[in-house]
Structure formats: C-alpha cells, structure tokens
N, C-alpha and C positions, 0 to 999 in steps of 0.2 A: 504494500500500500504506500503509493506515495501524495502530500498534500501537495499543492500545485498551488503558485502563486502566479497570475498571472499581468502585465501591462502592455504600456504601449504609451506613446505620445507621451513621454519625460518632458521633452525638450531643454534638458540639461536641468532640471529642478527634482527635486526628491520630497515627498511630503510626510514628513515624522508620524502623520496618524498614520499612511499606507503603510509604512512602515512598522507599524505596530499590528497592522491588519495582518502583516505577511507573517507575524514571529513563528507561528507554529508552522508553518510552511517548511519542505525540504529541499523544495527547486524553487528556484523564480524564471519564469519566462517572459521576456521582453520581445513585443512584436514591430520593436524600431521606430526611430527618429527619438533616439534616446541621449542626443542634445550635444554629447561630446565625449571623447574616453573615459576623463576623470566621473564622470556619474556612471558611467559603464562600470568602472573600476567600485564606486562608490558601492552600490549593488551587488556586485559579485563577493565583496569584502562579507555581505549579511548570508547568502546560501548561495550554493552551485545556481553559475547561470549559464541558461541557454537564450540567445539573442540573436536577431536579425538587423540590418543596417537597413534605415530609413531613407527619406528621399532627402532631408534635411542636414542627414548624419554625414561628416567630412570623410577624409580619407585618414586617421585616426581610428574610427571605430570600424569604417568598412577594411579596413586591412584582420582587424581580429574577427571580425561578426560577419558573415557572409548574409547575401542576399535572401537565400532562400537555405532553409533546415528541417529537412526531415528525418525522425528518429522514430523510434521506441519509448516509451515506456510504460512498465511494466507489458500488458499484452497489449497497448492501445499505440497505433501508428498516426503521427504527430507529423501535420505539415503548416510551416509559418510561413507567413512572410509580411513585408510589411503593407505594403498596398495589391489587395486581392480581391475588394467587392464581398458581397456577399449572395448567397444564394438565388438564382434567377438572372444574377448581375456583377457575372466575376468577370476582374478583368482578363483582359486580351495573355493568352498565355496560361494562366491559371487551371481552364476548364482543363486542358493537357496536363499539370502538373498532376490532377486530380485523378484523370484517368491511369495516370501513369503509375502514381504511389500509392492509389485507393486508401487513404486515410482512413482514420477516424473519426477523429478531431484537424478540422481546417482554422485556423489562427491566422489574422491581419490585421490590421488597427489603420489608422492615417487617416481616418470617419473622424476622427475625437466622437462619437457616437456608438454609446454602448448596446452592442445587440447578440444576443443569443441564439441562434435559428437551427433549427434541426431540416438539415439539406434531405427530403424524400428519396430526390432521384439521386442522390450522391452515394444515398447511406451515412451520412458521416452529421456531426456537430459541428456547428460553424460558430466562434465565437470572436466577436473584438472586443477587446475589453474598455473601448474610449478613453480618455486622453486623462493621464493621472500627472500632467504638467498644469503648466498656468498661458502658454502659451497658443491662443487661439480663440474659436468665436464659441467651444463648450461655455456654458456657466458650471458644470459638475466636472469636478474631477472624480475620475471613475477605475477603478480597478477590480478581477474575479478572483476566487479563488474557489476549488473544487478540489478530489480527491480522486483519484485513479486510481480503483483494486482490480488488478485482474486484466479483465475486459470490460470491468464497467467505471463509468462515468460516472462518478454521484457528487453530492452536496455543495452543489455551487452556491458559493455567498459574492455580494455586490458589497464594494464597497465605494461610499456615496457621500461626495460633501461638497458642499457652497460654496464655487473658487473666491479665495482671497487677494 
C-alpha cells in the first residue's frame, strides 16, 4: 500500500498547509510547471518524488524531470504529464500515449483546474490535481491525495484553500 501525494502548478511556491496535507504520504507526484529546481529540490527533501517538467519549467528542472513518466506502482500503471486535457479532450499526442501504455491512472495539470474523471473508453482515472501555487487566474489552491493497494485506487482527499 502506498499513500500518494499528488500536485501540479507550484510555480516555484510551496504552501506549508499542503505540506502538512502531504505528511503521511510516501510518494509525492508532481505533474509540472513546478517553478524552478530549488522547489523541485525543496519537495523531494519531504518524500521520494516522481515529476514531470512543465511548459513554464527552465532547463534546470527539464534536464532532471522528463516530459512524460510512466511507471508502476504497486499493481497500478501511472502515466503523467504535464499538459494532456482530459477525457473527451486530450491533447494532440496523448490519445497514443494512452493506447500505447494503457494506464491506469492518466495525470496532467497546466488547467490550475481540479478534476477527477473516470475515462469509460480509456478504462483508466484521469486526474489533475489544479494548481497548488499562487501563480494564475485559480482562486483555490488545490492538491489530491489517495492511496494505491494493489490494483485499487481508493481514498482520494482534496485538499482546498483560498489563494492568499
């Protein structure tokens, strides 16, 4: 069983309540534009991270964090990236990634718009978790966390607060 912290949309800022959202978490996954190495680094310091580079993110974090990642874990196959659409309306390139990995869970962020959508024709969970920076036209900063036993997907929590 692993907890799963998930974001997106830093833009180089870290916010101490998400930070406390993630404590019990074992991974942190970041789905890019996460602002600059040193917050990259900043993050990886609290649990193991897995990260993609954004459209925003320099050549600093896209030399360590590739574009696109897809993994494991436990029995659940994980593909990120940072700008992918979501369900109905992925972008150009994506639908192929999709066919080609058959996920599980599909991850992208770069909306700052938190949404959850379980893809029919995919089979898979599509999630972004919206923009847990300050940088953008969100009012919420927004991040998920869930729990992956197995082959299942369970207990996803939002985490939800008023940009300051």
């Amino acid at each position: 069983m692993k907890r799963i912290g998930l974001l997106s949309d830093t833009h180089a800022f870290t916010d101490e309540k998400i930070i406390d959202f993630f404590k019990d978490c074992d991974e942190l996954w970041h789905a890019g534009d996460i602002g600059n190495i040193e917050t990259a680094d900043k993050i990886s310091k609290l649990k193991p991270l897995k990260a993609v580079y954004g459209n925003i993110d320099g050549q600093e974090v896209r030399i360590v964090y590739p574009k696109i990642q897809s993994f494991t874990c436990e029995k659940v196959k994980v593909l990120m990236t940072h700008i992918g659409g979501y369900p109905g309306k992925y972008e150009k390139g994506v639908k192929e990634l999709i066919k080609n990995f058959v996920p599980n869970i599909f991850i992208s962020g770069h909306s700052h718009i938190l949404k959850v959508i379980y893809d029919d024709k995919n089979k898979l969970l599509h999630i972004n978790p919206g923009a847990a920076g300050k940088s953008g036209l969100h009012k919420l900063q927004t991040a998920v966390r869930f729990i992956i036993d197995g082959k299942e997907i369970k207990d996803l929590e939002v985490f939800e607060k008023n940009r300051s």
